[in-house]
C-alpha positions as CSV (number, residue, x, y, z in Angstrom):
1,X,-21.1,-28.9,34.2
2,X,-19.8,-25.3,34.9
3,X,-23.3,-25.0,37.3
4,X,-22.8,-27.9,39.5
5,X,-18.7,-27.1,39.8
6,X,-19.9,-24.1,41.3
7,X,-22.7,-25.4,43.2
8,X,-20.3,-28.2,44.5
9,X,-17.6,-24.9,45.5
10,X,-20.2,-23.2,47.4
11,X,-21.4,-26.6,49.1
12,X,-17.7,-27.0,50.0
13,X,-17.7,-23.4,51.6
14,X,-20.7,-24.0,53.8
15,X,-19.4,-27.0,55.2
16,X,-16.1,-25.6,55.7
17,X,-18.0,-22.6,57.7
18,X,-19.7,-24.8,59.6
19,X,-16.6,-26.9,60.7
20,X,-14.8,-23.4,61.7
21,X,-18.2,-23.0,64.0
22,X,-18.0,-26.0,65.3
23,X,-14.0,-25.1,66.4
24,X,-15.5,-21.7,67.8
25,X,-13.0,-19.7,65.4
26,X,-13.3,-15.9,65.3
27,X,-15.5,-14.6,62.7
28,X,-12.7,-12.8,60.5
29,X,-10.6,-16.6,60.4
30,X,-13.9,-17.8,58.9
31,X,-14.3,-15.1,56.9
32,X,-11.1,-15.2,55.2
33,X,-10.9,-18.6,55.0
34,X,-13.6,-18.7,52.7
35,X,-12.4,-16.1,50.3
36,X,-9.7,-17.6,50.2
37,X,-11.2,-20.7,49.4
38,X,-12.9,-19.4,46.8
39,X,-10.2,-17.8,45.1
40,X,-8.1,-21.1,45.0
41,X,-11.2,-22.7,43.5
42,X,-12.9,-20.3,41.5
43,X,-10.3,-17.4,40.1
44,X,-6.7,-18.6,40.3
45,X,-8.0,-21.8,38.0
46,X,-9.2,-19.2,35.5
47,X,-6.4,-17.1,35.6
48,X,-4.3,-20.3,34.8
49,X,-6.6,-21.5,31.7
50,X,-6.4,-17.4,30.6
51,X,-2.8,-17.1,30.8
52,X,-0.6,-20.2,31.6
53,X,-2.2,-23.1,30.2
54,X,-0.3,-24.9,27.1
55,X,-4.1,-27.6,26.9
56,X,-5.6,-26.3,23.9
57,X,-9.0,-28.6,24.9
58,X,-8.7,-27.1,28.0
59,X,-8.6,-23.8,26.9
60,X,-11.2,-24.0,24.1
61,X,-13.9,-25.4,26.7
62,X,-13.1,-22.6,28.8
63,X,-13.8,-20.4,25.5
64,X,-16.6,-22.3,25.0
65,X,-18.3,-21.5,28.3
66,X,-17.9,-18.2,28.4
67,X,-18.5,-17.1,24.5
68,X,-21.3,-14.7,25.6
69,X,-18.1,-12.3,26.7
70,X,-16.9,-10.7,23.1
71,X,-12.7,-11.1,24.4
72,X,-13.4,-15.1,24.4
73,X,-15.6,-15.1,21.6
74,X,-12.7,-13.3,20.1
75,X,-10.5,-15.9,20.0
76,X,-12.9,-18.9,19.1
77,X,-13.5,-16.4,15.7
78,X,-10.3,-16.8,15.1
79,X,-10.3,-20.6,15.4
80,X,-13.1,-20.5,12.9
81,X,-11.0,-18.3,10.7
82,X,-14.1,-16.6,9.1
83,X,-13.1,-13.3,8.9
84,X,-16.3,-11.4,8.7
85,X,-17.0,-13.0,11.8
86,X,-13.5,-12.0,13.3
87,X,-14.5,-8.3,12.2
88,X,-17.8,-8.1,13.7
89,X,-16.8,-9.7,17.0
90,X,-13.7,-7.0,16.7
91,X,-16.7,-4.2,16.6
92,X,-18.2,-5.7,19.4
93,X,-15.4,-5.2,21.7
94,X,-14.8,-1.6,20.4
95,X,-18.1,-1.0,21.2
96,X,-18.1,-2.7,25.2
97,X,-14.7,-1.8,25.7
98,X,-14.3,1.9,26.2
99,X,-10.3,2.0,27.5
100,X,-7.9,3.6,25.8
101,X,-5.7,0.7,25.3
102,X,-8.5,-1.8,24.3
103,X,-9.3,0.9,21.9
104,X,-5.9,1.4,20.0
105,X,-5.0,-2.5,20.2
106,X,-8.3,-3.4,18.6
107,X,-8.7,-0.4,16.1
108,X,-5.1,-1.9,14.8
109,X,-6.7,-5.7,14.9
110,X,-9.4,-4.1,12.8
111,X,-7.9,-2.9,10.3
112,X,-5.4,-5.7,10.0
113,X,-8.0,-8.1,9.1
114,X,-9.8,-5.5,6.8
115,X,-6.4,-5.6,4.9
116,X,-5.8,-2.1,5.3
117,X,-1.9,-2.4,5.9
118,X,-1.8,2.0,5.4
119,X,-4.0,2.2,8.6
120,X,-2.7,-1.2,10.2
121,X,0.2,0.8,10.4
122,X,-1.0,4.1,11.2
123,X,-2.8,2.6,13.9
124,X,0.0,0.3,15.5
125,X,2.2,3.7,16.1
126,X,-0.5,5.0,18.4
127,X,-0.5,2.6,20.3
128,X,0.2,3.8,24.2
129,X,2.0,0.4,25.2
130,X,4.8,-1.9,25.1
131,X,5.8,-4.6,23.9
132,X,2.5,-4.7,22.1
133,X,3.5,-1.1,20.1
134,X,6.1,-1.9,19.3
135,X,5.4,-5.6,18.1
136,X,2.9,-3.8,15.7
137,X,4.8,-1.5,14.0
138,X,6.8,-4.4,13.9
139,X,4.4,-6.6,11.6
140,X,2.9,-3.4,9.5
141,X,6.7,-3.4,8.5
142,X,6.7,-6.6,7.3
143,X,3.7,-6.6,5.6
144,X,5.1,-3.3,3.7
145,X,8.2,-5.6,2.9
146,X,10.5,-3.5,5.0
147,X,11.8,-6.7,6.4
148,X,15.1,-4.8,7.6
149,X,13.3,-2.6,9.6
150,X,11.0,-5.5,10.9
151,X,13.7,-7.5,12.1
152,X,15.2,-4.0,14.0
153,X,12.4,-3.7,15.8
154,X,11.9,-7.4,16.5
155,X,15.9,-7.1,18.0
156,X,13.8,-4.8,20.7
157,X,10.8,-7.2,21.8
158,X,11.4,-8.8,25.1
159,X,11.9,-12.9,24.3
160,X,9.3,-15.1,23.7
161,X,6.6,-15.3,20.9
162,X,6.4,-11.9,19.7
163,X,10.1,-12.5,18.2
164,X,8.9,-15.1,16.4
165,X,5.6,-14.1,15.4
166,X,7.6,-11.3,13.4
167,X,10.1,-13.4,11.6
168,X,7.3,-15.8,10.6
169,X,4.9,-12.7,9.0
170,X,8.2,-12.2,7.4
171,X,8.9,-15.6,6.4
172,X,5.3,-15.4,4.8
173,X,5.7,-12.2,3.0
174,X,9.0,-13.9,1.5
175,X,7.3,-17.2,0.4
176,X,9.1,-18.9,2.6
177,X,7.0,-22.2,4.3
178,X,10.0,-23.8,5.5
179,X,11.0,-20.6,7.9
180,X,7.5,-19.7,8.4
181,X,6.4,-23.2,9.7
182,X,9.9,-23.5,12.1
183,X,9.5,-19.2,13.3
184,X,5.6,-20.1,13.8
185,X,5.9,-23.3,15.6
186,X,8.8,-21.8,18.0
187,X,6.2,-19.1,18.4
188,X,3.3,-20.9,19.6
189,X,5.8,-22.8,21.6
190,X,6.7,-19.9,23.5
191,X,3.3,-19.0,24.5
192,X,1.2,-19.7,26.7
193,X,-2.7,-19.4,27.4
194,X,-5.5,-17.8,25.4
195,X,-2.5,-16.4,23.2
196,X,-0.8,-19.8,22.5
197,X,-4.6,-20.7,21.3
198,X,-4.5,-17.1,18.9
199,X,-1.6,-18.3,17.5
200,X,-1.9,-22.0,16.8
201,X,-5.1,-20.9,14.7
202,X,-3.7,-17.5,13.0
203,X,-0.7,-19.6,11.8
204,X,-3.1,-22.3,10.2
205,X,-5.0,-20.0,9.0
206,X,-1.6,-17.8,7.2
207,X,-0.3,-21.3,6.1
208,X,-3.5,-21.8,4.4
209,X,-2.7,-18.3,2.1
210,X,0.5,-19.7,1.0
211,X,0.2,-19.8,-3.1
């Protein structure tokens, strides 16, 4: 299916070129016609699954088509919930990813889901970035039970699901599935893309942990 979209895209180019011929238009009117053809058709649909989409089947499929790359296979771990798998697919992207900032933001990940909170927290203060430092620290506070300090640093976080995301690791750390169901769902609700997917699946997952 993914082939004969894009062989039906570059089908759709050639013709279009040839019509432009036909009109006698300038070579650089062709030329960026087609680009720009191609990035209605073939980026700016991507970008929208990757960032803006709120259709989980849409978004999984997309996943599902590119799993080979360790980011998307990333997020399908986390649908699986296997954690193992989650920490060798974490490795995988330390090991392709060479950037500074993939490199603290996944080093924290890591040790989050080896249960190191010390490190988690270590880590999460070396991060270069915001909101995503602070939003760190953030959770490493909550999971420490420092829920004042948490919620301080949550007052910072620009709106949306981070916010959220916060009270409900706090509502969790508390015992509290009532709070943690209404803080996770207003969190998932706020987001949008590959993270909306994250998050519906990380929640589940936490929920599942409740005692």
């Amino acid at each position: 299916m993914k082939i004969l979209r894009y062989v039906l895209i570059i089908l759709l180019g050639m013709a279009l070129t040839v019509v432009m011929s036909f009109l006698e238009l300038s070579f650089w009117i062709i030329y960026l016609s087609i680009v720009v053809l191609y990035i209605l058709l073939l980026v700016v649909p991507q970008m929208y699954i990757m960032y803006k989409s709120n259709n989980l089947k849409r978004i999984e499929r997309y996943l599902e088509e590119n799993k080979r790359k360790s980011l998307f296979a990333y997020a399908l771990a986390i649908k699986a919930g296997d954690r193992e798998i989650i920490i060798q697919v974490i490795n995988e992207i330390l090991s392709k990813y060479k950037q500074p900032y993939m490199q603290e933001v996944y080093k924290t990940n890591l040790a989050l889901y080896e249960n190191d909170v010390s490190l988690f927290d270590t880590l999460a203060r070396q991060i270069s970035k915001e909101p995503l430092r602070t939003y760190y620290i953030a959770y490493a506070e909550a999971l420490q039970g420092n829920y004042d300090e948490a919620r301080t640093l949550k007052a910072t976080l620009p709106s949306g699901w981070m916010p959220y995301a916060i009270e409900a690791i706090i509502a969790k750390e508390q015992g509290d599935l009532e709070s943690f169901r209404r803080e996770a769902g207003a969190s998932v609700e706020s987001a949008k893309g590959i993270q909306k997917f994250n998050l519906v699946y990380s929640f589940q997952h936490i929920e599942r942990d409740f005692s």
